[in-house]
PDB file of N, CA, C and O in Angstrom:
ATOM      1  N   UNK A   1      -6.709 -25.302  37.128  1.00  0.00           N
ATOM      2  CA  UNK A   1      -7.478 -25.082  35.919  1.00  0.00           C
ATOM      3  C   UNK A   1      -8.396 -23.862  36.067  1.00  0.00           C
ATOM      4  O   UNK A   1      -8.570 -23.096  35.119  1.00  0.00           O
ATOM      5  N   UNK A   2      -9.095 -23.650  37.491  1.00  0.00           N
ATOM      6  CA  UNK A   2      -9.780 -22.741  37.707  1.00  0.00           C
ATOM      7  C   UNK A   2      -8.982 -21.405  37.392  1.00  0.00           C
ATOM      8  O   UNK A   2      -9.392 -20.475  36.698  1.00  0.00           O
ATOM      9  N   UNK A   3      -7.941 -21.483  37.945  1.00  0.00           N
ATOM     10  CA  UNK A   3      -6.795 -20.258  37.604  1.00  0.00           C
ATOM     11  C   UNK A   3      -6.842 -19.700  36.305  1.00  0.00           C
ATOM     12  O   UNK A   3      -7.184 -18.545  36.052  1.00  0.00           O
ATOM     13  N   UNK A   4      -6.351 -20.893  35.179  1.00  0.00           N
ATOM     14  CA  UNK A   4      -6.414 -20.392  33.736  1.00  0.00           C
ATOM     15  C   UNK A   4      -7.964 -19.321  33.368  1.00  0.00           C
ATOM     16  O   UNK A   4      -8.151 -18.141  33.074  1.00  0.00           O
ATOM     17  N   UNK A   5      -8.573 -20.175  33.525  1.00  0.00           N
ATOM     18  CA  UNK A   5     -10.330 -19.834  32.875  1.00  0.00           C
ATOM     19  C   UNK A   5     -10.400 -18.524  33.649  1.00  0.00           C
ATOM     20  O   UNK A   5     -11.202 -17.684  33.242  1.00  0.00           O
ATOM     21  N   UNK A   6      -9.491 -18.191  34.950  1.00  0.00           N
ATOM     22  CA  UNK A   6      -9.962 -16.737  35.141  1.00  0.00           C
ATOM     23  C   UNK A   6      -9.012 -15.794  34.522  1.00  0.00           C
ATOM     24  O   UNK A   6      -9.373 -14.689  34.116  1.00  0.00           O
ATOM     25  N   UNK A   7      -8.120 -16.111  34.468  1.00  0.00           N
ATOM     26  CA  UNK A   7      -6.904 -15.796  33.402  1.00  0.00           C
ATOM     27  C   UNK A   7      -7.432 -14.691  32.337  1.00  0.00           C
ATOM     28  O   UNK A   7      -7.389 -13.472  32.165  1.00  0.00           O
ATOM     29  N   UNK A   8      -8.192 -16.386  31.455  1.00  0.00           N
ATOM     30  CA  UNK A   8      -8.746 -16.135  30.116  1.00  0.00           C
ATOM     31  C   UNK A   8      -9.481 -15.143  29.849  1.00  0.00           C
ATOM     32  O   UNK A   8      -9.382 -14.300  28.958  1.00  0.00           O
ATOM     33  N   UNK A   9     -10.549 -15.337  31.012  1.00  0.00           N
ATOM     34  CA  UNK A   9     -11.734 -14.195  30.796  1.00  0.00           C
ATOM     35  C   UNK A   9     -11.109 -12.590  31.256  1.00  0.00           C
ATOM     36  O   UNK A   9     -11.626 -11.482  31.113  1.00  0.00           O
ATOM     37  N   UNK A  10      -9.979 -12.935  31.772  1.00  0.00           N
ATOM     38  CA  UNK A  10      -9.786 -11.315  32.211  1.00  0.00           C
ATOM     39  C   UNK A  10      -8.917 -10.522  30.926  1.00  0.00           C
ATOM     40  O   UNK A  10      -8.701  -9.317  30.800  1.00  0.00           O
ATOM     41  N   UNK A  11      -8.447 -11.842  29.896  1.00  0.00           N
ATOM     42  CA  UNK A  11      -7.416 -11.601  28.903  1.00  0.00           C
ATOM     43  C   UNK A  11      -8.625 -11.203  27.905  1.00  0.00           C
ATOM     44  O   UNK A  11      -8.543 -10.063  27.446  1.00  0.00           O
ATOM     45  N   UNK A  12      -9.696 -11.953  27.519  1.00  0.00           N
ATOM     46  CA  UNK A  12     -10.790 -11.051  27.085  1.00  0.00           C
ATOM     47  C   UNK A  12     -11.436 -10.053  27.245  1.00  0.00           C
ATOM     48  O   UNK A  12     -11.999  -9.350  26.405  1.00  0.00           O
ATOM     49  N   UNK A  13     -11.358  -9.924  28.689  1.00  0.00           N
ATOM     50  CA  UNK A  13     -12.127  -7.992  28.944  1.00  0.00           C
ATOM     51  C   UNK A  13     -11.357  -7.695  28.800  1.00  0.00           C
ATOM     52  O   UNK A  13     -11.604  -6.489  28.798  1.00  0.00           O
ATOM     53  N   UNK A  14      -9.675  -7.828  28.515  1.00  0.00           N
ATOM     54  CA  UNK A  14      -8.519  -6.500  28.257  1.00  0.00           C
ATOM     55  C   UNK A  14      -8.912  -6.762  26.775  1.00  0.00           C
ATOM     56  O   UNK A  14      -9.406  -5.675  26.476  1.00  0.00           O
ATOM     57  N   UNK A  15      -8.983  -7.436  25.821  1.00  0.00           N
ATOM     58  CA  UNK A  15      -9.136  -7.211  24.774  1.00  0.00           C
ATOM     59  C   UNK A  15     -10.389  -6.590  24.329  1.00  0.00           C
ATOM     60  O   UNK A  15     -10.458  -5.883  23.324  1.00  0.00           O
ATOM     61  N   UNK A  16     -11.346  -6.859  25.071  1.00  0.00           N
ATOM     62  CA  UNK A  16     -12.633  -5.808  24.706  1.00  0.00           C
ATOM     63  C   UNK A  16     -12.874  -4.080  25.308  1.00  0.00           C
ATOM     64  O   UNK A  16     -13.700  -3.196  25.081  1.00  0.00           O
ATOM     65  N   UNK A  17     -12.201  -4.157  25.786  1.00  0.00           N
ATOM     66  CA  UNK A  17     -11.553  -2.591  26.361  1.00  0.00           C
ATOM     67  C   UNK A  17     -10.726  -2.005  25.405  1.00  0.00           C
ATOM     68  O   UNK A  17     -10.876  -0.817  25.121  1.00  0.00           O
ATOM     69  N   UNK A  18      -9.763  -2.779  24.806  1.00  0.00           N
ATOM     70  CA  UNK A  18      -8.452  -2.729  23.964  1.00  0.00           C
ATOM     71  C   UNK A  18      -9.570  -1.614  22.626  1.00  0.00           C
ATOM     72  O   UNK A  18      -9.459  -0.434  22.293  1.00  0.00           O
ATOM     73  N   UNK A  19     -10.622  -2.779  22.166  1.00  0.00           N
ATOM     74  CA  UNK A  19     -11.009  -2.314  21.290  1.00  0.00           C
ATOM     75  C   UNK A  19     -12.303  -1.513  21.213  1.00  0.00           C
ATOM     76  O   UNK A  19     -12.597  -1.047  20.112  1.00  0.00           O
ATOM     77  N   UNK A  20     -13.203  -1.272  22.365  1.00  0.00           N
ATOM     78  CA  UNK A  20     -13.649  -0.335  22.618  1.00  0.00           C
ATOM     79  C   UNK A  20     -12.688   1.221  22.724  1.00  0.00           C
ATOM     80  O   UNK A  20     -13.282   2.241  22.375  1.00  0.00           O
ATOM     81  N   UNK A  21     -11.431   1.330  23.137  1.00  0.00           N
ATOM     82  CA  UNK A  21     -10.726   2.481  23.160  1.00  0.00           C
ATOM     83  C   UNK A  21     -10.495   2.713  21.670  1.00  0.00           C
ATOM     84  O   UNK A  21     -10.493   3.675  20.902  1.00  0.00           O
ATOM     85  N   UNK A  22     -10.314   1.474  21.616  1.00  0.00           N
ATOM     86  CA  UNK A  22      -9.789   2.259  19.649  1.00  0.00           C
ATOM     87  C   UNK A  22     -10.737   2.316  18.973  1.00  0.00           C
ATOM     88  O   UNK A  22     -10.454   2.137  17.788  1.00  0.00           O
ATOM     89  N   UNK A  23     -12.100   2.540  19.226  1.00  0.00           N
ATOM     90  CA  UNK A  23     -13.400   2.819  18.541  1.00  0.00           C
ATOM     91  C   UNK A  23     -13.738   4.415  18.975  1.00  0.00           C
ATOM     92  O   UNK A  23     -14.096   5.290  18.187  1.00  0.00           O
ATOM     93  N   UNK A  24     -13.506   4.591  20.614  1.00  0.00           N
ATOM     94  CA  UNK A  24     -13.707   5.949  20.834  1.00  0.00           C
ATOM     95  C   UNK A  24     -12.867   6.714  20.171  1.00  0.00           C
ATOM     96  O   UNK A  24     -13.268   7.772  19.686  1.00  0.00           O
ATOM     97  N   UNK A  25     -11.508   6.290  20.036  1.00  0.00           N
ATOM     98  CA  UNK A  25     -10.552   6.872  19.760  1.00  0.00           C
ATOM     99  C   UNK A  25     -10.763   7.641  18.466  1.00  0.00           C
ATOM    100  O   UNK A  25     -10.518   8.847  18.431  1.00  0.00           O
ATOM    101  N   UNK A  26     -11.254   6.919  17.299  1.00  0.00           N
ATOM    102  CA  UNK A  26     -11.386   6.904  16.399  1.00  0.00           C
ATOM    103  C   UNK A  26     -12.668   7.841  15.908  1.00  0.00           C
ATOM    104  O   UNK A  26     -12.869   8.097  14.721  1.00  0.00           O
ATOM    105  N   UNK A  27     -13.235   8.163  16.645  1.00  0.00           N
ATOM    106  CA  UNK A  27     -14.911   8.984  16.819  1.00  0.00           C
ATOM    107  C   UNK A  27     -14.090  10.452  16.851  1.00  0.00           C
ATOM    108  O   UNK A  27     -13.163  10.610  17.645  1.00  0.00           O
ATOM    109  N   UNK A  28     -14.536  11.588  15.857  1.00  0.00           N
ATOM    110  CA  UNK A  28     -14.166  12.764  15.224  1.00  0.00           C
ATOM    111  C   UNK A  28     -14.459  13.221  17.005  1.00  0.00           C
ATOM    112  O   UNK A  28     -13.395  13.532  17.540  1.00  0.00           O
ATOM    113  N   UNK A  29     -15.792  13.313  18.044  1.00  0.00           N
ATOM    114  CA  UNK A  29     -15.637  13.992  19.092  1.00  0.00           C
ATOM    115  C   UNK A  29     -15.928  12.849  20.097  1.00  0.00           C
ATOM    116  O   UNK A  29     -17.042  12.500  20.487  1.00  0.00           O
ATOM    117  N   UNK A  30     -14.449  12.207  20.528  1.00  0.00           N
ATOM    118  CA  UNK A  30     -14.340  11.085  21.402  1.00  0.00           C
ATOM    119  C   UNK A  30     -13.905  11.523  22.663  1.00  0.00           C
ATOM    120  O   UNK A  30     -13.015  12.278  23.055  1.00  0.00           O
ATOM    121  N   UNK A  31     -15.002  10.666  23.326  1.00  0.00           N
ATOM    122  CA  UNK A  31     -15.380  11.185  24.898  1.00  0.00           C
ATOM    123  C   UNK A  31     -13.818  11.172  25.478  1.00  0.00           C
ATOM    124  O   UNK A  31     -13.527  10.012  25.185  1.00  0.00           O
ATOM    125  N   UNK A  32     -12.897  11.593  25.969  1.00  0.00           N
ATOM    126  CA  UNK A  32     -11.778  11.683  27.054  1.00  0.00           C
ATOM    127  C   UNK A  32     -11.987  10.767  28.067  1.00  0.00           C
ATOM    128  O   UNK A  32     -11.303   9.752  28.203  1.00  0.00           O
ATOM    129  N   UNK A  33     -12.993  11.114  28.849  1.00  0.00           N
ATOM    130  CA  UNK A  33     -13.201  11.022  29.863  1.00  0.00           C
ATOM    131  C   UNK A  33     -13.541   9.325  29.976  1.00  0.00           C
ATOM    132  O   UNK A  33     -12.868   8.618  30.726  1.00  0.00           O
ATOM    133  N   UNK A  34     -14.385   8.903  29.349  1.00  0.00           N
ATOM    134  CA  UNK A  34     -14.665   6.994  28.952  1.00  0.00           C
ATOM    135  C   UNK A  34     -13.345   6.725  28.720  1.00  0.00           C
ATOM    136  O   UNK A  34     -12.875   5.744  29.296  1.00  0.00           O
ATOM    137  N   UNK A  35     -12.299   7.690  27.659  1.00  0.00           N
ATOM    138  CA  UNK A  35     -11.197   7.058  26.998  1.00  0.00           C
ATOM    139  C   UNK A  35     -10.376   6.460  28.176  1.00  0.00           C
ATOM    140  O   UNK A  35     -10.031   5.287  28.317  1.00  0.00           O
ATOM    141  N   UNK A  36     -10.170   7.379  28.882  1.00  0.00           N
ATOM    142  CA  UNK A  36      -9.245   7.502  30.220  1.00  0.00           C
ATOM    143  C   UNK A  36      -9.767   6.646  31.246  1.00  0.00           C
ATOM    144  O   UNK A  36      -8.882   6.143  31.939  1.00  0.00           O
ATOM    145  N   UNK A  37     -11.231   6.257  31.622  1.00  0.00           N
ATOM    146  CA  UNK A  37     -11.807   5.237  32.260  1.00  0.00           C
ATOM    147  C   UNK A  37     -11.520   3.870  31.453  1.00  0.00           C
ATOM    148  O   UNK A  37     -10.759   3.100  32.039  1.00  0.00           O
ATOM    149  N   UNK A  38     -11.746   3.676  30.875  1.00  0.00           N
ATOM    150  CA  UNK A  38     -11.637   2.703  30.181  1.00  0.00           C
ATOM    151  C   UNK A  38      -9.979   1.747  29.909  1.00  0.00           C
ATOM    152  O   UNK A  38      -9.816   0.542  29.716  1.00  0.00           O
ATOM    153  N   UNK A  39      -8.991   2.836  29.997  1.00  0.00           N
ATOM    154  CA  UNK A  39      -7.656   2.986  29.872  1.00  0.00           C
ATOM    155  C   UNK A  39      -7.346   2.579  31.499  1.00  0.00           C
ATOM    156  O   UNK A  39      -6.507   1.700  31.696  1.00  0.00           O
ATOM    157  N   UNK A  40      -7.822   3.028  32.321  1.00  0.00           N
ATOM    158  CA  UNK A  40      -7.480   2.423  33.809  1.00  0.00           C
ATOM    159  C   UNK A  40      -8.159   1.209  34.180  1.00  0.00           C
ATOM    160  O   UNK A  40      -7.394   0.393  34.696  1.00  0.00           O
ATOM    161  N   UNK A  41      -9.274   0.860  34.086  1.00  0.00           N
ATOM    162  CA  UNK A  41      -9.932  -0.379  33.777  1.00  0.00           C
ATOM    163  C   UNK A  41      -8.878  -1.470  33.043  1.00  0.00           C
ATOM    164  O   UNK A  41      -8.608  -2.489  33.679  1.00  0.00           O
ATOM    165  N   UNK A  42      -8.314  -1.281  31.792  1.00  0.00           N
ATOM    166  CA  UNK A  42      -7.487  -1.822  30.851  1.00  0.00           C
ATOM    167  C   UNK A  42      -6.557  -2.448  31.851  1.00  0.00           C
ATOM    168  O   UNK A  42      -6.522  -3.673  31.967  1.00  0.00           O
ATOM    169  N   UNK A  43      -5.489  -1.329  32.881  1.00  0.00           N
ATOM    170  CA  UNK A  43      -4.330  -1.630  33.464  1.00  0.00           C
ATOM    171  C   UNK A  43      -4.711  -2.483  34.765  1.00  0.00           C
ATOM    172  O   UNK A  43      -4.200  -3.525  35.176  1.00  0.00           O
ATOM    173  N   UNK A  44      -5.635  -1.816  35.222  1.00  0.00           N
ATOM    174  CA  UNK A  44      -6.239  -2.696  36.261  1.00  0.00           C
ATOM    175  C   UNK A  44      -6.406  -4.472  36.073  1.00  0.00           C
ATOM    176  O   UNK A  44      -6.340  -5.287  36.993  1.00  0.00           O
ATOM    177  N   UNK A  45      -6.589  -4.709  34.915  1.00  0.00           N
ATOM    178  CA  UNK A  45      -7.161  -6.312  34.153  1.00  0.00           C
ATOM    179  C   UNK A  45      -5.470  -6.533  34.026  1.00  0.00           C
ATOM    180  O   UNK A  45      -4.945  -7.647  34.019  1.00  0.00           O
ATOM    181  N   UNK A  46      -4.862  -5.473  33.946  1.00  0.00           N
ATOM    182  CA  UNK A  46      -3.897  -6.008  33.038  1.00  0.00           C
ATOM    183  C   UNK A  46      -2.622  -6.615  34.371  1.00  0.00           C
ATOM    184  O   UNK A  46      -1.870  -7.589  34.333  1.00  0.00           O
ATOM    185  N   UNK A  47      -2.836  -5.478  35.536  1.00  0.00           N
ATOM    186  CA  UNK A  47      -1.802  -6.196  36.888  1.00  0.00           C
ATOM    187  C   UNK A  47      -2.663  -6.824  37.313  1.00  0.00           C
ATOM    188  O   UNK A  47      -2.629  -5.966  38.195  1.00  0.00           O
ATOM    189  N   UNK A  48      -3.484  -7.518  37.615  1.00  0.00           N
ATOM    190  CA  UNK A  48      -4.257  -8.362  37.703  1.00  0.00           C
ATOM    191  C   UNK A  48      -3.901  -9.745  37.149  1.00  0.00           C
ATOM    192  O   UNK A  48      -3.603 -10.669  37.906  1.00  0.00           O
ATOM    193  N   UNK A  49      -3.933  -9.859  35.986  1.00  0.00           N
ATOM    194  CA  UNK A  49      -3.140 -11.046  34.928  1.00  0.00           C
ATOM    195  C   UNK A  49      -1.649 -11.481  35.253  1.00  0.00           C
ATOM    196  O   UNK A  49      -1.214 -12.612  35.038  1.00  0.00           O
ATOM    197  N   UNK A  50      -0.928 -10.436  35.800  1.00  0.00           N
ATOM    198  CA  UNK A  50       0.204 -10.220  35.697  1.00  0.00           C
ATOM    199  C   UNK A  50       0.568 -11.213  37.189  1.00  0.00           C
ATOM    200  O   UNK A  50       1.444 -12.067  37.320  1.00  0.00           O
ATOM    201  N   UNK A  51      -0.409 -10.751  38.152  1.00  0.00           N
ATOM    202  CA  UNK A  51      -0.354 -11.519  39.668  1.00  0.00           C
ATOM    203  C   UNK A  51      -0.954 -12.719  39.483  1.00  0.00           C
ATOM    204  O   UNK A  51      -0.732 -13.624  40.287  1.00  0.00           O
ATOM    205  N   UNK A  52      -1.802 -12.907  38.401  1.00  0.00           N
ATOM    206  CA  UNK A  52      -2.150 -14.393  38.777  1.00  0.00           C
ATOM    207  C   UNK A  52      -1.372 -15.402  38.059  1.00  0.00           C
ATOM    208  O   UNK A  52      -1.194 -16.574  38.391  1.00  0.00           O
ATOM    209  N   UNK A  53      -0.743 -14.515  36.575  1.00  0.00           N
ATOM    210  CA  UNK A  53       0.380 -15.381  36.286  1.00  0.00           C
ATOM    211  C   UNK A  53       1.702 -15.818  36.765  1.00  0.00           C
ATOM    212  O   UNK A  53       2.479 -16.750  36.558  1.00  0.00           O
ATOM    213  N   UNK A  54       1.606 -14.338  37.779  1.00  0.00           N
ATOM    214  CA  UNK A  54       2.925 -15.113  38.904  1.00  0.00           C
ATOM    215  C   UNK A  54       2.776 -16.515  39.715  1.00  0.00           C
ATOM    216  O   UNK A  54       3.437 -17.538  39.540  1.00  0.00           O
ATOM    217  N   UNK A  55       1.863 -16.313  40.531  1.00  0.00           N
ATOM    218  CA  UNK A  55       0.964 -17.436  41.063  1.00  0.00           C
ATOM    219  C   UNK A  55       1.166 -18.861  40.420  1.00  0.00           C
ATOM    220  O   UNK A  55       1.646 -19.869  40.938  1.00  0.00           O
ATOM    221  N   UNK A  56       0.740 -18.696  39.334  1.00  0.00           N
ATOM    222  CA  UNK A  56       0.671 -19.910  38.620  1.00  0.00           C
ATOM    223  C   UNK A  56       2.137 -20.324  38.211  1.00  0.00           C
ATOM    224  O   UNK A  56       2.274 -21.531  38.015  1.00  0.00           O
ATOM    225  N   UNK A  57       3.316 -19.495  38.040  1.00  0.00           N
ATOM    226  CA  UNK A  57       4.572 -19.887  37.637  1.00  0.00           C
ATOM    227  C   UNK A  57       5.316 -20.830  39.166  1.00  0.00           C
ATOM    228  O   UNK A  57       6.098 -21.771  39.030  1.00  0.00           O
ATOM    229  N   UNK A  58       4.803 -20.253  40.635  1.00  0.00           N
ATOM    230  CA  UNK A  58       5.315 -20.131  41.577  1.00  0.00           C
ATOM    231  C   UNK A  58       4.669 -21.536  42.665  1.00  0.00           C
ATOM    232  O   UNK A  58       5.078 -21.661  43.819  1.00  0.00           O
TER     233      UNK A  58
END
């Protein structure tokens, strides 16, 4: 159970990243540099999820 709930919360910081990028994105002079931090942060959460959902299948 502990597994899921960390799951969850990491499936929420990818979604609050998700939509922080598409806010910079969207800004007439949007920072690159956050965009692109923020965008590796994203993938980072995202193989992250990916290993603990192996885990949990296995």
């Amino acid at each position: 159970m502990a597994l899921e709930a960390h799951l969850s919360e990491l499936s929420h910081k990818h979604r609050t990243l998700e939509r922080k990028i598409e806010q910079e994105e969207a800004r007439p002079m949007a920072d690159p540099l956050k965009i692109t931090d923020w965008k590796r942060r994203k993938l980072r959460l995202k193989d992250e999820m990916e290993r603990l959902k192996h885990q949990v299948q296995h």
